[in-house]
C-alpha positions in Angstrom: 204.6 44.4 -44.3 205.6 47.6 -43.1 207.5 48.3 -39.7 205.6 51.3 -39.4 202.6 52.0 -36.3 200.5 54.6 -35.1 199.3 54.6 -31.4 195.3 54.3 -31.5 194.3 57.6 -29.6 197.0 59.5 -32.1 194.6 57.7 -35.3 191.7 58.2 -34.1 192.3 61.9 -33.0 193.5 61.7 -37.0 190.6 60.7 -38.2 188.7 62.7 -36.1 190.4 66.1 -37.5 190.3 64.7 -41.2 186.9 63.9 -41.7 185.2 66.8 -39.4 183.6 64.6 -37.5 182.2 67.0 -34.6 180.1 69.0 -37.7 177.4 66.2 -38.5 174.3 65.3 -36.9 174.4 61.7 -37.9 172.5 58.4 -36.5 175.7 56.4 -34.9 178.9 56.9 -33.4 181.7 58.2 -35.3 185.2 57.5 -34.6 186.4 54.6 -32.3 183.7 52.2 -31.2 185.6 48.9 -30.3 188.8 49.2 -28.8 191.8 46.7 -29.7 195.5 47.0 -29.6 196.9 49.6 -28.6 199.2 50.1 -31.4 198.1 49.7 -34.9 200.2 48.7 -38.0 198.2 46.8 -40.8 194.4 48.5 -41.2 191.9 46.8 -43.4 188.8 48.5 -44.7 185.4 47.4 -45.9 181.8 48.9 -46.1 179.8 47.5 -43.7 181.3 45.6 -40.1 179.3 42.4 -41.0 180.9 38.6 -39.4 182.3 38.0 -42.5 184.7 41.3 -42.8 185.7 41.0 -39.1 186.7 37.0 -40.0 188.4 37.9 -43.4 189.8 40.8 -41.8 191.2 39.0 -38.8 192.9 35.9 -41.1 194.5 38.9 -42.7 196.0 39.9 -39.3 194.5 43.8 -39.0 195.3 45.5 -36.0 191.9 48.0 -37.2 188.9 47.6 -38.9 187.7 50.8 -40.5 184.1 50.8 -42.1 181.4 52.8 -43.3 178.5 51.0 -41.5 179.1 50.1 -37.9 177.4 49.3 -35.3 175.1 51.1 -32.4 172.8 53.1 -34.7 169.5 55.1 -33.5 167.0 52.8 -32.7 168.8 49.8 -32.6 168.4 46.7 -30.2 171.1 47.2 -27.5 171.5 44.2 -26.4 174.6 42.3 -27.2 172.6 38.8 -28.4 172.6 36.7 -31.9 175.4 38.3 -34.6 175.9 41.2 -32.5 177.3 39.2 -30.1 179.3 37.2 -32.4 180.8 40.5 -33.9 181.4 42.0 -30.9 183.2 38.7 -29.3 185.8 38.3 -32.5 187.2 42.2 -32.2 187.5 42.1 -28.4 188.7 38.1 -28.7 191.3 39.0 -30.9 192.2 43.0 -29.6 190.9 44.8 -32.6 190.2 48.1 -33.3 187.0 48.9 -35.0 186.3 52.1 -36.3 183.4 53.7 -38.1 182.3 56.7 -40.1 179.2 57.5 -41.7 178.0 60.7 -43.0 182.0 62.2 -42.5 182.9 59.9 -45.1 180.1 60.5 -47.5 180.3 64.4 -47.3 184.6 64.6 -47.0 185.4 66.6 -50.4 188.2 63.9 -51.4 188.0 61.2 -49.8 184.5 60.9 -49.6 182.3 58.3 -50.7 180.5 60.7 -52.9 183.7 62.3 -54.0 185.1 59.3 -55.2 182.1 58.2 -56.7 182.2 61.3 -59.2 186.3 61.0 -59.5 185.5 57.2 -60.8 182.4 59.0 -63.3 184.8 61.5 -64.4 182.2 63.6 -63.0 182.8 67.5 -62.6 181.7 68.9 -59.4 179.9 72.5 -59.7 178.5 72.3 -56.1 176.2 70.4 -53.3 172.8 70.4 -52.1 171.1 69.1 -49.1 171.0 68.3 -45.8 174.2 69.1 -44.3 175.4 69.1 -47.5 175.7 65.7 -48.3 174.6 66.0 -52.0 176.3 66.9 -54.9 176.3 68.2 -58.4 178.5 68.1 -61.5 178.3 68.0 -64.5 179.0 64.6 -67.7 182.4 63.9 -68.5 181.8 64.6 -72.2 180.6 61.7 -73.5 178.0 60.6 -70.9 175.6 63.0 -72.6 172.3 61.0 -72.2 170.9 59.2 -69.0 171.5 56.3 -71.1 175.0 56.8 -71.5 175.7 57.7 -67.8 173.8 54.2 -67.1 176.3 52.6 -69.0 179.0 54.2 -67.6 177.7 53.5 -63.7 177.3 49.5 -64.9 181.3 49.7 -66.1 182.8 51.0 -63.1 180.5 49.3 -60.2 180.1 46.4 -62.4 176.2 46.5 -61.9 173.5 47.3 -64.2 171.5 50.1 -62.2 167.8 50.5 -62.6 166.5 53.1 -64.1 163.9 55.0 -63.9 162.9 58.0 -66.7 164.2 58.4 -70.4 167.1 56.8 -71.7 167.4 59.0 -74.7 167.2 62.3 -72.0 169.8 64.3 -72.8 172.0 65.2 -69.2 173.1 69.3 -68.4 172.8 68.5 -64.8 174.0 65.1 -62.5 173.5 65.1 -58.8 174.3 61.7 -57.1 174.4 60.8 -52.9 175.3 57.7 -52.5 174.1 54.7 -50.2 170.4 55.1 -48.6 169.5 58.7 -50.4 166.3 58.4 -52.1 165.1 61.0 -49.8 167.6 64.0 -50.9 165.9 63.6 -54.6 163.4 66.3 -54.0 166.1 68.3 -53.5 168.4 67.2 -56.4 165.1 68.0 -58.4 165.1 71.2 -56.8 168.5 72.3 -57.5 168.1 71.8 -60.8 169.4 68.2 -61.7 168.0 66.5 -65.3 169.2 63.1 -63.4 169.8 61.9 -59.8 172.3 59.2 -58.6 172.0 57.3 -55.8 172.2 53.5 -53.9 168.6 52.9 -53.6 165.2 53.6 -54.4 161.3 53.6 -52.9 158.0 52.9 -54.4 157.5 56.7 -54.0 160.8 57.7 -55.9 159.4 56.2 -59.1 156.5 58.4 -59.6 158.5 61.3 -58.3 160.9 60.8 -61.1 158.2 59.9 -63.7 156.1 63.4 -62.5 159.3 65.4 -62.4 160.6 64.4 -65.8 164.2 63.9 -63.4 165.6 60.3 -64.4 167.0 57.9 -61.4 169.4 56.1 -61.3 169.8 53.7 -58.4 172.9 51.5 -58.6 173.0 49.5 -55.1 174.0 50.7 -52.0 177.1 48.7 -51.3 178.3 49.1 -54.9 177.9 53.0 -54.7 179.8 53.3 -51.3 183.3 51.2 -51.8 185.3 53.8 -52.9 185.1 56.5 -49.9 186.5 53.7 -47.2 189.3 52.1 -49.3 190.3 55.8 -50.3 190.5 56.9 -46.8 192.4 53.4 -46.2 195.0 54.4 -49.0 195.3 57.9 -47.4 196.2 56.4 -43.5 198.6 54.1 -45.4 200.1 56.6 -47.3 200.4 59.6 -44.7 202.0 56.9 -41.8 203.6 54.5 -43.5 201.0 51.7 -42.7 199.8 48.4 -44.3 196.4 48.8 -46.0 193.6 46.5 -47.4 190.3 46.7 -48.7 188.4 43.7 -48.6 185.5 43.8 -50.8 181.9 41.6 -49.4 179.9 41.2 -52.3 176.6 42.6 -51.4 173.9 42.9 -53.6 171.9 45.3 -52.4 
């Protein structure tokens, strides 16, 4: 393991700076929610802040959690009962950091979820759409040329078959993909032109959407669409201070 540490105020002020955090209008915290330690040396990431990431991420001995979904979102319960108190009693037990960031990490151009996501499609990005952004297009690698084909492609790399909803046979010009909860940006993938939209989930609505607009969907699981973005942004603290980095993967299959 690396001798290497970063002070928490100097990451987070990091982080802060890296993924713009200050330019979204977003529905939870972003940055630093739990404090921990004050200096931080091994940092494991993961999608979502659930009991069993803090416990596999505490045998592992992190000094800092960083995650896509944390905790204190709009609407929420605030009492600290049930598995919010559990979670909350392990990081401040054991002195660690947890740190989350939602739509940052979606919309960042590189380390992004959906940045990633295309990188791993071979995907060639021509643009965004959207609220604040946080969709975007591209075009097929080449030899995903049917919505078929780009299906097949989605099932190798998140190692799920994703349901889908339009012709197989339709031949792709346009892909624009959001990933996570984004069935509500297809409207606007349709509207910018898209002949298929990618995303982590889907409502009853979407289907007759897709069937009227003659604009496949694609919806490939919201956990599976949104691994990339964290561990990338993991890789990057690692590699810019000299840190310890892992990615712990909780099989969700939603």
């Amino acid at each position: 393991m690396s001798n290497n540490k970063i002070g928490r105020k100097a990451l987070a002020s990091h982080l802060a700076a890296t993924l713009d955090i200050n330019r979204f209008r977003d529905y939870c915290p972003n940055g630093l929610q739990v404090e921990g330690r004050e200096q931080i040396q091994h940092i494991v990431t993961g999608v979502t802040a659930s009991l069993a990431l803090l416990e596999a991420a505490h045998a592992d001995g992190a000094d800092a959690i960083l995650v896509h979904h944390g905790y204190f979102w709009r609407g929420e319960d605030p009492c600290i009962v049930g598995p919010m108190q559990k979670r909350l009693k392990l990081l401040l037990q054991h002195d660690i950091n947890l740190f989350a960031y939602h739509l940052p990490l979606d919309a960042h151009p590189e380390l992004g979820n959906n940045a990633q996501l295309g990188k791993q499609l071979n995907l060639k990005v021509t643009g965004r759409f959207g609220d604040q952004d946080l969709g975007w297009l591209g075009t097929p690698n080449g030899t995903d040329n049917t919505v078929n084909e780009l299906a097949k492609n989605l099932e190798r790399v998140l190692g799920r078959a994703p349901l889908l909803i339009g012709d197989p046979g339709q031949k792709i010009n346009s892909v624009a993909w959001c990933t996570g909860a984004a069935q509500n940006a297809f409207a606007d993938a349709i509207a910018a032109g898209a002949s298929v939209y990618l995303s982590g989930e889907i409502s009853e609505q979407t289907v007759h959407l897709a069937r009227e607009s003659g604009v496949a969907y694609l919806a490939c699981g919201h956990h599976a669409s949104e691994r990339y973005g964290i561990a990338a942004l993991g890789e990057h603290l690692a590699h810019q201070f000299g840190l310890t980095h892992k990615f712990i993967d909780i099989l969700n299959p939603v």
